[in-house]
C-alpha positions as CSV (number, residue, x, y, z in Angstrom):
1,X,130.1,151.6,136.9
2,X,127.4,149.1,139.1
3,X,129.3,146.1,140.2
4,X,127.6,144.0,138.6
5,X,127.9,145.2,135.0
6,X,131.7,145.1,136.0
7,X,131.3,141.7,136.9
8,X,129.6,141.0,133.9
9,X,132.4,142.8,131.8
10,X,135.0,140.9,133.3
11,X,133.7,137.3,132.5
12,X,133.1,138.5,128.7
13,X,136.9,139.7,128.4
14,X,138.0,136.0,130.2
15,X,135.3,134.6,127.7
16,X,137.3,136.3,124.4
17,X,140.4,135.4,125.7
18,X,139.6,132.2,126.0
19,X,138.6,132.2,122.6
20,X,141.8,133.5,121.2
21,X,143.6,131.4,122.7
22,X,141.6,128.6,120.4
23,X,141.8,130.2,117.2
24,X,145.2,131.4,117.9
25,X,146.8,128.1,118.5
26,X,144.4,126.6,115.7
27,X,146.3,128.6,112.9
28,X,143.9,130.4,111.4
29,X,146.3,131.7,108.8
30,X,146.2,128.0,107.8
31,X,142.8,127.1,107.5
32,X,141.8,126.8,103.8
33,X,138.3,128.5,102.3
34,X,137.3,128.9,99.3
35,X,137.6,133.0,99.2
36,X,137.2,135.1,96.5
37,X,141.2,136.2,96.4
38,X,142.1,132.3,95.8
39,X,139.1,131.6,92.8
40,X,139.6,135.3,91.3
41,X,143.4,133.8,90.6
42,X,142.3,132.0,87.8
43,X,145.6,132.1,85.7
44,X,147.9,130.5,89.0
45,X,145.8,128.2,90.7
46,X,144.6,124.8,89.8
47,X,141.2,125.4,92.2
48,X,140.0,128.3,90.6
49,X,140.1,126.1,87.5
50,X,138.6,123.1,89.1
51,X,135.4,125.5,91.0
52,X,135.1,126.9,87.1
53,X,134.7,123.8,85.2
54,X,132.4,122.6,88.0
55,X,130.3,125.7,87.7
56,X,130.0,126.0,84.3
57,X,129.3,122.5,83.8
58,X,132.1,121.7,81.5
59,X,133.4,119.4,84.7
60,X,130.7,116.1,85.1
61,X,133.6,112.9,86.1
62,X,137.0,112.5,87.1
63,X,138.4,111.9,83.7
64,X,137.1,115.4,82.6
65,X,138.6,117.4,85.2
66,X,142.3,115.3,85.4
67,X,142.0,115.9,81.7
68,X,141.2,120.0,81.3
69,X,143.5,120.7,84.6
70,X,146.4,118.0,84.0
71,X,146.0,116.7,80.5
72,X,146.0,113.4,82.7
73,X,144.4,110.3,83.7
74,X,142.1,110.4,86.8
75,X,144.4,108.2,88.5
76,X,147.3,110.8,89.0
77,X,148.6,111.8,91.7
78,X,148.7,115.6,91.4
79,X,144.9,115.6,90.4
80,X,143.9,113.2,93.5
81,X,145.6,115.6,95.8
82,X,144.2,118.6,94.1
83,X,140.7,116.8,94.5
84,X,141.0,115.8,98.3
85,X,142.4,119.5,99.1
86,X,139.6,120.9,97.2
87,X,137.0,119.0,98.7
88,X,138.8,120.1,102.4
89,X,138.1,123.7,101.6
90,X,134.7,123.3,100.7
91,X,134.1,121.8,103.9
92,X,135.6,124.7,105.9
93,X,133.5,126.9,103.4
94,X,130.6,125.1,104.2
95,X,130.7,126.3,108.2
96,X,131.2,129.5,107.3
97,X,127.7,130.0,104.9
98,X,124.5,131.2,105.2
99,X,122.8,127.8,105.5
100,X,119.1,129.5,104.2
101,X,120.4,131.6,101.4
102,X,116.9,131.9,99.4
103,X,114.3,131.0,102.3
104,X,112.9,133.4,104.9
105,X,112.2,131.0,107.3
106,X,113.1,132.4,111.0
107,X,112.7,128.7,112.9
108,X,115.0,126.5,110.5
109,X,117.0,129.7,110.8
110,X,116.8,129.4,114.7
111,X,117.6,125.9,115.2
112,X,120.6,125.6,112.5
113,X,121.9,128.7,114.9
114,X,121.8,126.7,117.7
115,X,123.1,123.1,116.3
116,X,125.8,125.6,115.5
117,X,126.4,126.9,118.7
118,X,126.7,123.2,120.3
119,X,129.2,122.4,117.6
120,X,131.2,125.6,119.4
121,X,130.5,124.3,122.9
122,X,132.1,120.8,122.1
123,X,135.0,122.8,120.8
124,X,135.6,125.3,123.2
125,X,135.0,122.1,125.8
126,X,138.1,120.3,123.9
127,X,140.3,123.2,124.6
128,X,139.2,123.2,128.0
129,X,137.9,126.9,128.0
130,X,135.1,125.9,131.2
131,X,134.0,129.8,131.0
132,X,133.4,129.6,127.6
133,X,131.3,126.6,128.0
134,X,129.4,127.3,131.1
135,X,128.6,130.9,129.5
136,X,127.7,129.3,125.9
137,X,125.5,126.2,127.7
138,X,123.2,127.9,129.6
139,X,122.7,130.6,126.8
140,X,121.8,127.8,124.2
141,X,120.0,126.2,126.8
142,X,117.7,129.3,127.9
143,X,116.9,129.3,124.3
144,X,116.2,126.2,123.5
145,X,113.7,125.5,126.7
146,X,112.0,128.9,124.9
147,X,111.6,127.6,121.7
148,X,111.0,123.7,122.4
149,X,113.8,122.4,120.4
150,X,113.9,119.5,122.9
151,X,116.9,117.4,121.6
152,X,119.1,120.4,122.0
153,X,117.7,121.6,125.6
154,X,118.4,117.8,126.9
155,X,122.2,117.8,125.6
156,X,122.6,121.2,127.3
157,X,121.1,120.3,130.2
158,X,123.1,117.4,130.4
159,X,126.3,119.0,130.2
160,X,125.5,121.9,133.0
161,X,124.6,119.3,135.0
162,X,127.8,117.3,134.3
163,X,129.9,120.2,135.2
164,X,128.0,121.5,138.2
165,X,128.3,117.6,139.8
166,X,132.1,117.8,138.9
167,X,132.5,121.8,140.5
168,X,130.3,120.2,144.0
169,X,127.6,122.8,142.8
170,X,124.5,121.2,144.5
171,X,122.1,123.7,143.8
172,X,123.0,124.3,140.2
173,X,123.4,120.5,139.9
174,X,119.9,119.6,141.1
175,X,118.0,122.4,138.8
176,X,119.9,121.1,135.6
177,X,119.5,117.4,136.6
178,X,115.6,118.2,136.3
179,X,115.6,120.1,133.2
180,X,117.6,117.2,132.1
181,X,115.1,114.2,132.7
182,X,112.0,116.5,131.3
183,X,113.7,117.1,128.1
184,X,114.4,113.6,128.6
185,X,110.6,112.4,128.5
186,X,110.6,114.7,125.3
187,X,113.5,113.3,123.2
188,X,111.6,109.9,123.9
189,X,108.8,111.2,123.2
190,X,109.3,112.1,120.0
191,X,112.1,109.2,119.1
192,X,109.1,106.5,119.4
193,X,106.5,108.9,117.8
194,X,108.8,108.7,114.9
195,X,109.2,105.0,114.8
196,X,105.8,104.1,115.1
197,X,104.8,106.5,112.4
198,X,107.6,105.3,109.8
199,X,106.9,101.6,111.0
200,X,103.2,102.0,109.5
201,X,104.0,104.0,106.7
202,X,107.0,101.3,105.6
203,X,103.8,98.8,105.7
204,X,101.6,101.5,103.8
205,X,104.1,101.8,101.0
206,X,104.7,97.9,100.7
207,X,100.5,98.0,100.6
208,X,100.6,96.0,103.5
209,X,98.6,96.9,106.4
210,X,100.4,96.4,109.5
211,X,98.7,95.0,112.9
212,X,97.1,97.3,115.5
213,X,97.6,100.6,113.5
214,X,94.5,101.5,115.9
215,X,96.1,100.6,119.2
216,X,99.4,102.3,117.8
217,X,97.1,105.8,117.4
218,X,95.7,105.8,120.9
219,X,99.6,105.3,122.3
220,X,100.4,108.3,120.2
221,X,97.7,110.5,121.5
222,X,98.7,109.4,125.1
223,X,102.1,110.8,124.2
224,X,100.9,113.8,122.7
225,X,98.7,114.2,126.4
226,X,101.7,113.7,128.2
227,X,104.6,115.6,126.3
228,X,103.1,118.1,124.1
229,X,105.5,119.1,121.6
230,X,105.4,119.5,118.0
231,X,107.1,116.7,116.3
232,X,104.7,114.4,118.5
233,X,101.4,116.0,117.2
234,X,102.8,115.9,113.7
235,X,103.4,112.1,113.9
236,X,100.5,111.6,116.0
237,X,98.2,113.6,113.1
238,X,100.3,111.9,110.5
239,X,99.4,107.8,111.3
240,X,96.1,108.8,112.1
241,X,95.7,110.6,108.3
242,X,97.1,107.0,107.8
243,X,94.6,105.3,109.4
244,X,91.5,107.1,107.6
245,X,93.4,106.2,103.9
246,X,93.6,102.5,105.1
247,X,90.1,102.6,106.2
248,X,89.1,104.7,102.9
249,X,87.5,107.0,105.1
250,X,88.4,110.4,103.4
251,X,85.6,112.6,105.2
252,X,87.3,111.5,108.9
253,X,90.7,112.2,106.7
254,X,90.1,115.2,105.8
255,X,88.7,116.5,109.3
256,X,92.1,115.2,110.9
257,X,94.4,117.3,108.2
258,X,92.2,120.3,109.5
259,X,92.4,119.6,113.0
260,X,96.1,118.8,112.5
261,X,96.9,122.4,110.7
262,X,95.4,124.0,113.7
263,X,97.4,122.6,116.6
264,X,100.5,122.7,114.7
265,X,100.3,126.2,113.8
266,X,100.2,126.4,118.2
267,X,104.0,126.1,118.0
268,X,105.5,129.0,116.8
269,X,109.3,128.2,117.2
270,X,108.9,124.5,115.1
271,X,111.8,124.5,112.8
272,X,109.6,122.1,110.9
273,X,106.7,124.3,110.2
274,X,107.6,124.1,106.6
275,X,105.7,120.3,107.1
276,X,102.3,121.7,108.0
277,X,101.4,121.8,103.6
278,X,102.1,118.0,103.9
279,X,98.5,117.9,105.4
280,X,97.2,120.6,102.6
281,X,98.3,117.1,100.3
282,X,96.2,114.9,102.3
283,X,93.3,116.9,102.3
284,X,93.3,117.5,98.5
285,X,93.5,113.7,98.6
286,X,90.4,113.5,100.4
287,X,88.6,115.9,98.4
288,X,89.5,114.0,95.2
289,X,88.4,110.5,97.0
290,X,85.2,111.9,98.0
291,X,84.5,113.5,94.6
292,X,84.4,117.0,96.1
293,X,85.2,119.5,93.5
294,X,84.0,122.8,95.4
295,X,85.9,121.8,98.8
296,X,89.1,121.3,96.7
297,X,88.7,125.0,94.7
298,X,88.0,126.6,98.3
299,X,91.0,124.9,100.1
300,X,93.4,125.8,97.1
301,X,92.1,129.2,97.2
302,X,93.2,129.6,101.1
303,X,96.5,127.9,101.2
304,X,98.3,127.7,97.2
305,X,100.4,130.5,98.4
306,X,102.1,128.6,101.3
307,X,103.6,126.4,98.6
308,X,105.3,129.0,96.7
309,X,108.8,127.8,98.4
310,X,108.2,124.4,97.7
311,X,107.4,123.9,93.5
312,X,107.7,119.9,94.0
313,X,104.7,119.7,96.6
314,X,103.0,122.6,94.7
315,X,102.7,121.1,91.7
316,X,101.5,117.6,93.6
317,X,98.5,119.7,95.3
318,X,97.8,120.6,92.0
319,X,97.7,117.1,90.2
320,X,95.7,116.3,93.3
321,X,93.2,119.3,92.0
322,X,92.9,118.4,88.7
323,X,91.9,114.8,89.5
324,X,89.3,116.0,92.1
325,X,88.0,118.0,88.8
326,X,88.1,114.7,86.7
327,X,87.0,112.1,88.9
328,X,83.9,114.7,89.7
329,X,83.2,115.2,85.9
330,X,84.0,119.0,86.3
331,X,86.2,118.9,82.8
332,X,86.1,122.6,82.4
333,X,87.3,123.2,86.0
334,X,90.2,120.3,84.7
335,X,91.0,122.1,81.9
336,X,91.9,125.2,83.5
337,X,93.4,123.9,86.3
338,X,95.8,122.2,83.5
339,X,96.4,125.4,81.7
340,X,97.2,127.1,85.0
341,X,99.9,124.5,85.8
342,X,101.6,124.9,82.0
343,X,101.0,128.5,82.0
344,X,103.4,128.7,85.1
345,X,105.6,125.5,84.0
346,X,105.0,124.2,87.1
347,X,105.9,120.9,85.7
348,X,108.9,121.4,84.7
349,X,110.3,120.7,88.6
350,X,108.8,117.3,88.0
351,X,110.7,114.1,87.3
352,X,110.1,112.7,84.3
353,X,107.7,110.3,85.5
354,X,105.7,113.1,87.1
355,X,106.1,115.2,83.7
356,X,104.5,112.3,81.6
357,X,101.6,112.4,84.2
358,X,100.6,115.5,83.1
359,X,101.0,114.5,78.9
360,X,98.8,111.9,80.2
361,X,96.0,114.6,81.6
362,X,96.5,116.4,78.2
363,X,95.7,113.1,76.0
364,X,92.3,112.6,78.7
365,X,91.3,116.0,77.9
366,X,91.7,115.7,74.5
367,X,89.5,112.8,74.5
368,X,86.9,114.7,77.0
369,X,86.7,117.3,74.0
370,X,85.8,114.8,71.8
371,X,83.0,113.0,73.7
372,X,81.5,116.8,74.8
373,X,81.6,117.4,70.7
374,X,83.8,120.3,71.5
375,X,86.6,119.6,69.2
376,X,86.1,116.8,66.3
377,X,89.5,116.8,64.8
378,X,92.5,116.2,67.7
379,X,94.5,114.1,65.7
380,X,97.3,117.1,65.2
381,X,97.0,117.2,69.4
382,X,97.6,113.2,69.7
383,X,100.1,113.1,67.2
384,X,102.0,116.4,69.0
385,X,102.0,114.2,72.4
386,X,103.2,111.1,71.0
387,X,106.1,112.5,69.5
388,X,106.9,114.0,73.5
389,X,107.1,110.5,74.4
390,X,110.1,109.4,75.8
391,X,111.6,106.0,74.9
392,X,111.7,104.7,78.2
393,X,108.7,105.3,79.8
394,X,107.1,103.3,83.5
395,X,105.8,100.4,82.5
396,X,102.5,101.4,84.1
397,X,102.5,104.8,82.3
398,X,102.5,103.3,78.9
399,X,99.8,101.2,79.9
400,X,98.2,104.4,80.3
401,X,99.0,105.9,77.0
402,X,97.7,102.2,75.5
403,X,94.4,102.7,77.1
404,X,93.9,106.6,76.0
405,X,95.1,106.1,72.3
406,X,92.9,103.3,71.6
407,X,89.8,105.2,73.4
408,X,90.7,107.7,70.7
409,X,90.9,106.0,68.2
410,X,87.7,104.4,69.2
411,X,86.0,107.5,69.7
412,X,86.8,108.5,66.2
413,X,86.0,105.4,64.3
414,X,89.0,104.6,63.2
415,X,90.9,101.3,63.0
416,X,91.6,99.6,66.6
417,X,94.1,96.4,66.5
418,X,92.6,93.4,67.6
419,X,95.7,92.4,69.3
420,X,95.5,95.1,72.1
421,X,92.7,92.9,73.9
422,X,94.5,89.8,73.7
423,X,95.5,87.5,76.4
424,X,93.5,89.6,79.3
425,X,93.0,87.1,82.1
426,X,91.8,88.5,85.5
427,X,92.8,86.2,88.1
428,X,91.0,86.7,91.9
429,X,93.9,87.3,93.5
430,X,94.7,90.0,91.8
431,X,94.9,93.6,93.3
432,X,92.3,96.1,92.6
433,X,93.9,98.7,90.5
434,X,95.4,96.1,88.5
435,X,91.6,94.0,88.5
436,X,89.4,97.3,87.5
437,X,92.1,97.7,84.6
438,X,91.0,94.1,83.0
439,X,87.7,94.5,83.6
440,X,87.9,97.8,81.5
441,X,89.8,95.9,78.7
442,X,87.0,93.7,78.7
443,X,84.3,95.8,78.3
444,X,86.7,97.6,75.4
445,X,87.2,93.9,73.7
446,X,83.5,93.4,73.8
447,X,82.8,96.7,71.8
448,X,85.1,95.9,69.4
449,X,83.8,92.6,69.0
450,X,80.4,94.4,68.4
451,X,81.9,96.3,65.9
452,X,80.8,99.0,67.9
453,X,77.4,98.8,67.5
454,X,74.7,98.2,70.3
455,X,72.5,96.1,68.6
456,X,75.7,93.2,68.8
457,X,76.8,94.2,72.2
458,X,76.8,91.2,74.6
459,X,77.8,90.1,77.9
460,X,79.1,93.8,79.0
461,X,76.5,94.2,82.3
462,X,78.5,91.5,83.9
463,X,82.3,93.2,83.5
464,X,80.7,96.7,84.1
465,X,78.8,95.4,87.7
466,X,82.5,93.8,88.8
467,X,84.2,97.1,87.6
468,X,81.8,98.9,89.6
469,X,82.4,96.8,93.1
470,X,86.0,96.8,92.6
471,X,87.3,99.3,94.9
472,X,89.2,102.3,93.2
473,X,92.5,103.1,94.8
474,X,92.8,106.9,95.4
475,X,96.6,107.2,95.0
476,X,98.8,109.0,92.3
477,X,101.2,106.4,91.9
478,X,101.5,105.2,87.9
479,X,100.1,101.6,89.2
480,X,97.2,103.0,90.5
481,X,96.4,105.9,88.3
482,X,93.0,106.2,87.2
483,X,92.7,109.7,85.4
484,X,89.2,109.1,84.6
485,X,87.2,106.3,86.6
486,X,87.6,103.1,84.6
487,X,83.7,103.0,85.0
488,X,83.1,106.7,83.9
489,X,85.5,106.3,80.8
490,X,83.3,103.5,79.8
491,X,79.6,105.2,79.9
492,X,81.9,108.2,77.9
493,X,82.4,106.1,74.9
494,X,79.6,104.6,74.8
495,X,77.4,107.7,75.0
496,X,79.8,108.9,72.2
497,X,79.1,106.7,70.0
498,X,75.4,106.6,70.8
499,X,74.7,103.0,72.5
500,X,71.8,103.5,74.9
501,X,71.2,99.7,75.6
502,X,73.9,97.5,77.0
């Protein structure tokens, strides 16, 4: 045998012994899982009991489970200790499991691997085993400089380093110590990426803009320049798809979700590739802000597959769609973009907030049918969704339904109540979405003062102009939600019922 593969052989048996050594004086008869001998014992042991009424659902609070396991109170004893104990072996159990079991995802696979292994190291370096942890370090380190997980290369790095200062290894000390402060430059790197990113977006959520969101782009592409890595471009890309939505300019938007797809997809080892559809979002956005039907259909066509592990964004890139459909007047393109989504039951994933959304696109094309003559008689449709309604419902949402029933009802000549455009003040300060909603109301009390007719219409062309140069916010939050432009729902009706002069 070469002396060196004896070498080698001989620092993997001191490695395993090592090893023993830790498990063996850990008692590993002792430590408790949850294994199938201990839950297939369901007639001795309380667990098995507890893990069963959890799984089948018969388990939902304390007092349940103290009551089918001890006929007690949840305030005895027996069933706290039984609790804490069971939530110790779930714990252990939880080390043990595959931490992907239904995705096929190689880099989170990667990376939860190697967190893994530096929970080991710190271990192995409690129970002093130095060959262990030399061995283990540089291993994890090799790998980690390969695949850019920088966070985990710098704590590696730092620890070799450590250990070759403390063993008066100069050499070894020196070549770590460098690896150290360039993952360094990294880990800061991507640490004030982050916080400038989330400091903007905390302002963007709070519909506040926050100062210099310009100045804080350029810095990020300076970092980007300087340490290239993955989670840098992505909150780089991210504030400056920020920027464009401020500055409601959706073409330079949707050029930057592009651009930003492309560089990501240079990093083949990011354990947050999964992140790159978040752009797909964006763009849609775009598309639906710049009233671009055909660039939504062609970019839904390339990348709808990508979001097949992920039904919660899939069915958001979707909603996006169908509005792109509406707010471009493309209702037959809506329509079966909306029999796609129920066909699957894509919107079943959604909350219920998200599920009445999508009522809500069923009611607008109900009323779409009736202004393009395709379907007279809906009333069986309207009075199906209004019996879906839940009782509590976003206050914004039923705002919503308001609007839509009475432009039915409108629409069909039928009784409107005069209360429903009561009491609608529009102040200046006011935002927008909440602004273009009045002014619609407006316009709708005006018709109804008309009785409907043109001939009485009066004092509409001022409400429509201000509706018109209010600023529409693209955003699919209830508050801002216009399924159909304000604007556009207006020329509907009255085309429907056959006003040419206003």
């Amino acid at each position: 045998m070469p002396a060196k593969s004896a070498s080698l052989n001989r620092c993997l048996m001191k490695n395993l012994l090592e090893l023993f050594h830790i498990v063996r004086k850990g008692n590993p008869d002792k430590i408790e899982l949850l294994d199938k001998t201990l839950l297939n014992n369901k007639g001795d042991t309380k667990f098995a009991q507890l893990y069963e009424g959890l799984a089948s659902g018969k388990i939902k609070s304390d007092l349940e489970a103290s009551q089918l396991i001890y006929q007690s109170s949840e305030t005895d004893v027996k069933y706290r200790q039984l609790k804490s104990r069971f939530r110790k072996r779930l714990l252990n159990t939880l080390l043990l499991i595959d931490p992907l079991p239904f995705e096929r995802d190689d880099n989170k696979e990667a990376y939860l691997q190697a967190e893994k292994q530096w929970i080991l190291i710190q271990i192995a370096r409690r129970h002093q085993a130095k060959q262990v942890v030399d061995s283990m370090a540089r291993n994890l380190m090799n790998s980690c400089l390969k695949r850019q997980f920088h966070q985990l290369a710098f704590r590696t790095a730092h620890l070799l380093w450590t250990r070759a200062v403390q063993q008066n290894q100069q050499k070894k000390a020196e070549k770590y110590l460098k690896i150290r402060e360039e993952q360094l430059g990294f880990c800061r790197a991507e640490e004030e990426a982050e916080a400038c990113y989330l400091h903007h977006l905390s302002a963007f959520k709070a519909q506040q803009k926050a100062p210099d969101i310009e100045k804080t782009v350029s810095r990020l592409i300076e970092l980007a320049d300087q340490y290239p890595s993955a989670d840098v471009y992505f909150y780089m890309f991210s504030l400056s798809v920020l920027y464009y939505h401020y500055a409601r300019q959706y073409q330079g938007m949707a050029q930057v979700c592009r651009q930003a797809v492309q560089q990501l997809r240079k990093f083949p080892h990011w354990p947050c590739h999964h992140q790159i559809i978040e752009f797909y979002l964006e763009e849609m956005l775009a598309y639906w802000a710049l009233g671009k039907p055909e660039a939504a259909a062609q970019l839904t066509g390339k990348v709808l597959d990508e979001f097949e592990q992920d039904p919660v964004k899939k069915i958001k890139f979707m909603e996006l769609y169908f509005l792109t459909a509406m707010h471009s007047k493309n209702y037959q393109r809506a329509k079966s973009i909306y029999k796609k989504v129920t066909e699957q039951s894509l919107e079943l994933d959604q909350t219920l907030d998200d599920k009445e959304k999508w009522r809500l696109f069923e009611a607008y094309l109900c009323f779409v049918d009736i202004y393009c003559r395709e379907d007279k008689d809906v009333s069986h449709k309207i009075n199906q969704i209004k019996k879906k309604l839940p009782v509590q419902l976003n206050k914004h949402l039923r705002k919503q339904w308001e609007i839509i029933f009475h432009l039915l009802q409108i629409a069909q000549k039928q009784d409107v109540d005069p209360a429903f455009f009561k009491n609608i003040s529009i102040s200046p300060q006011e935002k927008n979405h909440s602004k273009r909603r009045k002014l619609f109301l407006k316009l709708l009390e005006r018709l109804h003062l008309a009785n409907y007719r043109g001939d009485k219409l009066r004092l509409t062309e001022k409400y429509y102009i201000q509706l018109r140069t209010t600023p529409l916010t693209y955003c699919t939050q209830p508050q801002h939600l216009e399924i159909i432009p304000y604007e556009h729902l207006w020329e509907m009706i009255v085309e429907h019922l056959e006003i040419t002069s206003w």
